[in-house]
N, C-alpha and C positions, 0 to 999 in steps of 0.2 A: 754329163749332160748339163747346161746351163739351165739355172733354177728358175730364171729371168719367168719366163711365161706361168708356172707355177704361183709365183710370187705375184703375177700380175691379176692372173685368175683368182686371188686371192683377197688382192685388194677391190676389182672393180667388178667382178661375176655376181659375186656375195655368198652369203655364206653356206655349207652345207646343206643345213637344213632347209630355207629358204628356195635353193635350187630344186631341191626333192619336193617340196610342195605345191611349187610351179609345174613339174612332171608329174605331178599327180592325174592334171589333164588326161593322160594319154591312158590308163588304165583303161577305163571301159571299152578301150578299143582292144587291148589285148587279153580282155577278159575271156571274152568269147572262145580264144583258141583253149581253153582248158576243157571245153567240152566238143572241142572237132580233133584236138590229139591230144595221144597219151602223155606225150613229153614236149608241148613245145619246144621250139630250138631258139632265143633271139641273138644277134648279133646286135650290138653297138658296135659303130667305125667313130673312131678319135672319142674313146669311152669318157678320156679325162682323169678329174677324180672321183669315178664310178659312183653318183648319186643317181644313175637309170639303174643301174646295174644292181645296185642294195637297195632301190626302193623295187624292185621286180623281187629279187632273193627274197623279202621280207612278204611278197603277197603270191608265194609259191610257183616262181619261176625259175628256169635255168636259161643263165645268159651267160656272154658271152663278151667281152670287150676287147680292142685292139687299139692301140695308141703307136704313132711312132716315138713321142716325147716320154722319154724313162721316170723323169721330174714328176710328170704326173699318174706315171705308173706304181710310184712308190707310194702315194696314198692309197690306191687301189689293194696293194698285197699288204698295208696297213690292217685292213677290214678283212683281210684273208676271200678276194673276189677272187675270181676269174679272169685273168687276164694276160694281151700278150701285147710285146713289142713287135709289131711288123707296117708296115706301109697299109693301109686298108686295099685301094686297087689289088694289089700283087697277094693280098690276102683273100681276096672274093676270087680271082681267078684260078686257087689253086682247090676248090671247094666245090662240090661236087652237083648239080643240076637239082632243084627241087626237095631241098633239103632243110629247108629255115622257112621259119612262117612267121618271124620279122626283121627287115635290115631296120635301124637307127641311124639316124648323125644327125645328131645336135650339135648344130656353129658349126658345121666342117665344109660344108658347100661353098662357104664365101672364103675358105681358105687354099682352093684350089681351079685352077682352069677353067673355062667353059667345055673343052674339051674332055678333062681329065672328068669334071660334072654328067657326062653326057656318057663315057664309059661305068662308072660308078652306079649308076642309073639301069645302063643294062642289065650288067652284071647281078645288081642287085635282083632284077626281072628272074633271071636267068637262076636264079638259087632258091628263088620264095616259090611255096606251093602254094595250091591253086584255093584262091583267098586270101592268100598272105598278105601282107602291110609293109608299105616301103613311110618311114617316116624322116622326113627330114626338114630342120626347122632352123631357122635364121632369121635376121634384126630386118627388122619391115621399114624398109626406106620412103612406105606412106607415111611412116612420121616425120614429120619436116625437119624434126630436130635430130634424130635417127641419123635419117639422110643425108643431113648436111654437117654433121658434128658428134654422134657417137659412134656411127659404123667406124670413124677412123681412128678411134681409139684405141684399136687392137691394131698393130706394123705393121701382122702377118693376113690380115684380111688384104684383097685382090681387089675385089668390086661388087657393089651391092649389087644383088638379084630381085628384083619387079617379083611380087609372089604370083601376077600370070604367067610371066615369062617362065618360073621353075614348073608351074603347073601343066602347062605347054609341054614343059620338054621332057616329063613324066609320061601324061598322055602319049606322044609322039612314040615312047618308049613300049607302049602298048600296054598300062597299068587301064584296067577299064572302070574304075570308079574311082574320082578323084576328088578330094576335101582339102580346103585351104580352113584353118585355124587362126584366127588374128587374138595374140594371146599377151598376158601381163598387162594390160591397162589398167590405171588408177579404180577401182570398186567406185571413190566419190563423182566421177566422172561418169558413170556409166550407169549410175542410178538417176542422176537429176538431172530435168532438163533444160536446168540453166548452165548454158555455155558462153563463156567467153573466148576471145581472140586467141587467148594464149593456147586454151583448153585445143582449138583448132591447132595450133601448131605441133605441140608438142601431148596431144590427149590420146592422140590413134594408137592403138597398140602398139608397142614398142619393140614386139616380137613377132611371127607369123609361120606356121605348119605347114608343110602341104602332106597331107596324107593318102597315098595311094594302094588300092587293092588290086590285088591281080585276077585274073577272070576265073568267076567260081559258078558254084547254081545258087539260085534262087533262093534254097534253103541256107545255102552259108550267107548268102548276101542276107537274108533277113536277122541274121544272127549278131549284124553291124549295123541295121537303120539308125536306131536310137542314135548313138553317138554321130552317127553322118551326119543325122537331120538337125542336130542340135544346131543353132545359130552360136556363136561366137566373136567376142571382142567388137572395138568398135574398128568401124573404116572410118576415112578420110572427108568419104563423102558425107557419112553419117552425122561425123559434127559439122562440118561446112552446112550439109542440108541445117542441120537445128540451131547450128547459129543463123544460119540465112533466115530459116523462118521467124527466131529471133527478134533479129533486127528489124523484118520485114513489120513483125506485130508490133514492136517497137515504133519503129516509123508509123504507122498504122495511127498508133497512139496518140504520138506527137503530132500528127494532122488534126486528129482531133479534138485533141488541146489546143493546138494552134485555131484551128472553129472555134471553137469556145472562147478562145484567151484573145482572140481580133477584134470582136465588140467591145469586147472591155477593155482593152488598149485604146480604141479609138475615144472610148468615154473616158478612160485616164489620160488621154493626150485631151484631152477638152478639161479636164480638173487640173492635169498638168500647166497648163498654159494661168489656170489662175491658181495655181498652188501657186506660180512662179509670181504672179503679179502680189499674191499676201504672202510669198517670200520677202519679196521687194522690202513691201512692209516691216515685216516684222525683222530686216536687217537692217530698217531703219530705225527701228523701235529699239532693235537690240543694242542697236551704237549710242543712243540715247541713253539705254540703259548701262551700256558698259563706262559709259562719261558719268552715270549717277553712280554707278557702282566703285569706279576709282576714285571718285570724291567721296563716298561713302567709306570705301578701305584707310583712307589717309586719316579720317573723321575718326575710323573706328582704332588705325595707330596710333592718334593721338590721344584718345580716350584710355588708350591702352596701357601709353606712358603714364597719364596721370592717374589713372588706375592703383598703376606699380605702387606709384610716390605715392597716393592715397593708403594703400595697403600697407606699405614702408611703417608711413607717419602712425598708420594704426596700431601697429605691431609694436614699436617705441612707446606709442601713450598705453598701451596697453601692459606693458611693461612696468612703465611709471606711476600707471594706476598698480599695478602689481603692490611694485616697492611702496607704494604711498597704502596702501590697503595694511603691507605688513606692518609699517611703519604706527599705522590708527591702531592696530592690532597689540601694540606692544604696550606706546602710547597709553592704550585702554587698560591694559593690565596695568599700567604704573600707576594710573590715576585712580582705580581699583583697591590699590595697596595704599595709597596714601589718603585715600580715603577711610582705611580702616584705620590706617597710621595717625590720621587726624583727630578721629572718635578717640584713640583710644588714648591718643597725648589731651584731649580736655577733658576726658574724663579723669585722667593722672592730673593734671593741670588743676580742675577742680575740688580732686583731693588733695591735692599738696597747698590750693588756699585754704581749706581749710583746718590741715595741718599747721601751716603758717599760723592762720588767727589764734591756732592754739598754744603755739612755740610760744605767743606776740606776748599770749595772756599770761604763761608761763615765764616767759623770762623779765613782766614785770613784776612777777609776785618773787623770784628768786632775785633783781635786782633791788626790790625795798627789804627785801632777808637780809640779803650780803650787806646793806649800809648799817644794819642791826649787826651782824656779824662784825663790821669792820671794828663799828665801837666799843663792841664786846672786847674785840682783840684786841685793841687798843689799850683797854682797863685789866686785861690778862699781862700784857707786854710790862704794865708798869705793875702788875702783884709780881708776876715772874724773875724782875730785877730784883727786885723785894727780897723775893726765895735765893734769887743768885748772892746775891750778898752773904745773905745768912748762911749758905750753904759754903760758900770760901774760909768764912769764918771759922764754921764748924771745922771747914778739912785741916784749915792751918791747926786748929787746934790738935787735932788728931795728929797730924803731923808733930803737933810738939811731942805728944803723948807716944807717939812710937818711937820718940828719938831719944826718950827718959828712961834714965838706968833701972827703972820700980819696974818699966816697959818690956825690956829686955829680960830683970829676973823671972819675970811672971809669966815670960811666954811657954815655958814647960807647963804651970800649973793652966793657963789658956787649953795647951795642946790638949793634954788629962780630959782637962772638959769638955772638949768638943768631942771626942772619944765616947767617953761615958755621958754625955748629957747628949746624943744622937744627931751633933750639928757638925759632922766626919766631911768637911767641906774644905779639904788642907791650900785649895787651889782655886775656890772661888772668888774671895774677896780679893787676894792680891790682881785676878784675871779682869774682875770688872775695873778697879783700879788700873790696869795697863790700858784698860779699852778707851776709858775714862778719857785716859792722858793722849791717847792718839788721837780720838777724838775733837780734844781740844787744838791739838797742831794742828790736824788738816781739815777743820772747819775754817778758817777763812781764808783758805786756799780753795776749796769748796764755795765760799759764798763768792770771790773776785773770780771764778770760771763762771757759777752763773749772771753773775753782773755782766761779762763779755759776750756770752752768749745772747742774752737777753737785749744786750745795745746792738746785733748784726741780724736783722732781718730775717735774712738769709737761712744765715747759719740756725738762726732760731726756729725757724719753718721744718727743716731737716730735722734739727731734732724731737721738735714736737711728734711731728709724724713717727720717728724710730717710738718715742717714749710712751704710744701708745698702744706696741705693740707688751711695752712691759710696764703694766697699768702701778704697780707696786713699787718700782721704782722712782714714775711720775712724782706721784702719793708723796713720797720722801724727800722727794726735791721740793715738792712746792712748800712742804711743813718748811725744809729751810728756809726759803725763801721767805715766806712769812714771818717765822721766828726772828729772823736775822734782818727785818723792813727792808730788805731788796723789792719786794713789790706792794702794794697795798692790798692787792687779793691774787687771786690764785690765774696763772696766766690760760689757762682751759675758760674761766668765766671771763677776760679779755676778749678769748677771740669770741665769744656769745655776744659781748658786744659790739666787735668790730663787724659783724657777718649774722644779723639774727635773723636774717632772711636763708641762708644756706645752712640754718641750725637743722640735726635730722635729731629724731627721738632718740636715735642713743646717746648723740652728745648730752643732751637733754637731762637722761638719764643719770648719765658721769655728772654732769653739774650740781644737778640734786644730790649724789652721794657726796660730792666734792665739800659742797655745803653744809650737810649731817655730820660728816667727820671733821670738819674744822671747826663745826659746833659745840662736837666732842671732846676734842682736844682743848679747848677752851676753856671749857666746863672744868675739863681734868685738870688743866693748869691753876686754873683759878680754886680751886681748892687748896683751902687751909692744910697744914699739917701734911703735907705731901714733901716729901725730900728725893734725893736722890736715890736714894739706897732703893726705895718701892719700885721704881720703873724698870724696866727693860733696857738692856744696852742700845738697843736701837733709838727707842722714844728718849732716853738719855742722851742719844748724836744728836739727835734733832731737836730736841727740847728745851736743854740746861743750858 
């Protein structure tokens, strides 16, 4: 069997549950038969996918369903129903008089004949007992939309049924109580009584019953009023009436808005006419203004430009005051420091003249020393020749005296006594003697180094500075130089008076020692009775 109408009942009927709740309607109708028979009997024709059939089973019924499509008999034996494949017609004719007390078909009526409608109908007559219910229910073509666009939805539908026209042909059949149900309308629709256009077309039930009883007493009939007399669904008329009235109180309305809103139209067409004229105005006023306002925008671009540039230029000197601020900044610091730099060079400055006037005092009193020194040493120079002489003399003589054979025999009995008389000195005398003689070689090889030295500037400056580093050496040079009249004084008390401005207390100091010890020396020299042999080899280089 082709699945087709299954598949389609599945897509556009809806769904199981939904369909059983829509049937729920019809319960109070076949309630009743639980207390007029033992075993109700219901038939459904074209059962489907038995949701009459399982919502009965579920509220203590035995029913009965026949379907010719096997497709939808297979959900049926799904549920374990009751069920058979046969033709409904050829099903009720083989069924025996007064033996069911309900036929069903749901959507079956528009799927077959008017003819074939009109045997079904009897037949069903002919099988219900007395009271029984014939129900049969189909798409109510008072919905406009129904009518003209879902009834043909389904292939297998024929042609819509009028619910007087089915009702008629029930009646006609001899059912003697008959109820038409207009079922499935929207709950929001059917509570409010605002309706719109659409709500008319497409608001009327979308479904419709016609429920028939066959002729009973009194007593059964009373056992179905309730559910007969109930009102049901909406009609056609019902919304057209409430929209009509609707509109009507609507229109109604607008009359009397329109009364109301005439007067004062005609007063606003009397303000209109000089709204319009101080229109006029003020469109003249406003063009006036829109010519003040474009010469005001051009006013305010240019304001705008020079703004910029204003703001530019500010940002630059602002800048330049920056750099000019850190500049005072630094500026400030420097003149800060050289402000203490200045204190504290006069306060040095003021001691150094005072130093100065001291040096000034001092190296007058060491320069009328030294003219005393000079002549001192002058009068030592000429006792000193004096002593040299004499001392030549003595040595030649000595010399002759070590060169004489008396010389020679007696130096064993010399040696004995230097031995025993504690004068064990085997290497002295000959030692000063050699020193003696070197001495006298490279003293004026010594005295024409400092003569060259003393003529070059230069060279003289350089060595001043080394010779001060070895103050004992100085000492010994300048005693030659004295001794031997290469200078008149000492070249240290020279530079005191070439520079007595740049004198510092040490030099100072060195001059005064310089002074004492060539005082000394002088002193030494110029003593009587002093020879060679008394002095030191050194004061001997420099002296003799």
């Amino acid at each position: 069997m082709d699945p087709f109408y299954r598949a389609f009942e599945e897509r556009h009927r809806g769904s199981r549950e939904l369909i059983k709740s829509r049937l729920e309607v019809y319960l109070p109708f076949v309630e009743p038969f639980k207390t007029l028979y033992k075993a109700p009997e219901i038939l459904d024709l074209g059962c489907g996918r038995g949701e009459w059939l399982e919502l009965l089973r579920n509220n203590g019924f035995q029913a009965k369903g026949v379907d010719i499509d096997e497709g939808m008999l297979s959900a049926c034996r799904e549920l374990d129903l009751n069920v058979r494949q046969a033709d409904a017609l050829g099903y009720l004719r083989g069924l025996t008089a007064n033996k069911l007390s309900v036929v069903s078909a749901f959507h079956v009526v528009e799927h077959i004949s008017f003819e074939a409608l009109r045997q079904l109908i009897d037949e069903a007559y002919r099988l219900l007992k007395p009271g029984g219910l014939m129900i049969l229910e189909t798409p109510n073509t008072e919905n406009l939309v129904v009518g003209t666009s879902g009834f043909y939805m389904d292939p297998t539908h024929q042609r819509p049924l009028p619910a007087q026209l089915l009702a008629f042909v029930v009646e006609y059949a001899g059912f003697a109580r008959v109820k038409i149900l207009y079922l499935q309308e929207r709950p929001d629709i059917a509570s409010t009584q605002q309706t719109t256009l659409a709500n008319v077309l497409d608001g009327v039930s979308p479904d419709y019953a016609v429920i028939a009883q066959k002729k009973a007493t009194k007593k059964v009939y009373a056992l179905f009023d309730e559910p007969f007399e109930r009102p049901y669904g909406l009609r056609l008329n019902t919304l057209a009436d409430r929209y009509d009235q609707q509109t009507l109180s609507h229109t109604q309305w607008l009359q009397n808005e329109w009364d109301n809103a005439k007067p004062r139209i005609e007063e606003l067409s009397k303000k209109t006419g000089q709204l319009e004229a101080a229109l006029a105005n003020e469109q003249a006023h406003g063009q006036w203004l829109q010519n003040e306002w474009d010469t005001a925008q051009q006013r305010i671009e240019e304001l705008c430009k020079s703004t910029l540039q204003l703001e530019s230029g500010l940002a630059s000197e602002q800048a330049h005051g920056q750099w000019l601020q850190s500049e005072w900044d630094t500026a400030k610091q420097q003149i800060d420091e050289l402000s203490k730099s200045k204190a504290q060079l006069e306060a040095e400055l003021a001691s150094e003249k005072t130093h100065g006037q001291w040096l000034q005092n001092e190296w007058d009193a060491a320069n009328e020393h030294n003219t005393q020194l000079e002549a001192r040493a002058q009068a030592s120079e000429s006792s000193a020749h004096h002593w040299q002489q004499q001392a030549n003399e003595w040595h030649e003589r000595i010399l002759a005296i070590h060169k004489s054979t008396s010389w020679r025999i007696t130096k064993p009995i010399r040696a004995v006594r230097r031995i025993f008389g504690g004068d064990f000195l085997p290497f002295g005398r000959p030692a000063s003697a050699a020193i003696l003689k070197v001495k006298q070689t490279f003293r004026p090889v010594l005295v024409s180094c400092v003569r060259n030295v003393l003529s070059r500037p230069k060279l003289r400056g350089a060595l001043s500075t080394a010779l001060k580093k070895l103050p004992w050496l100085h000492q010994r040079l300048l005693r030659v130089a004295v001794n031997e009249g290469v200078v008149a004084g000492a070249p240290l008390l020279r530079g005191i008076m070439q520079r007595p401005s740049e004198f510092s207390r040490v030099e100072a100091r060195n001059a005064q020692q310089e002074i004492i010890k060539m005082t000394e020396i002088s002193r030494f020299i110029a003593q009587p009775g002093i020879n060679a042999e008394q002095k030191s080899p050194l004061e001997s280089f420099f002296y003799q």
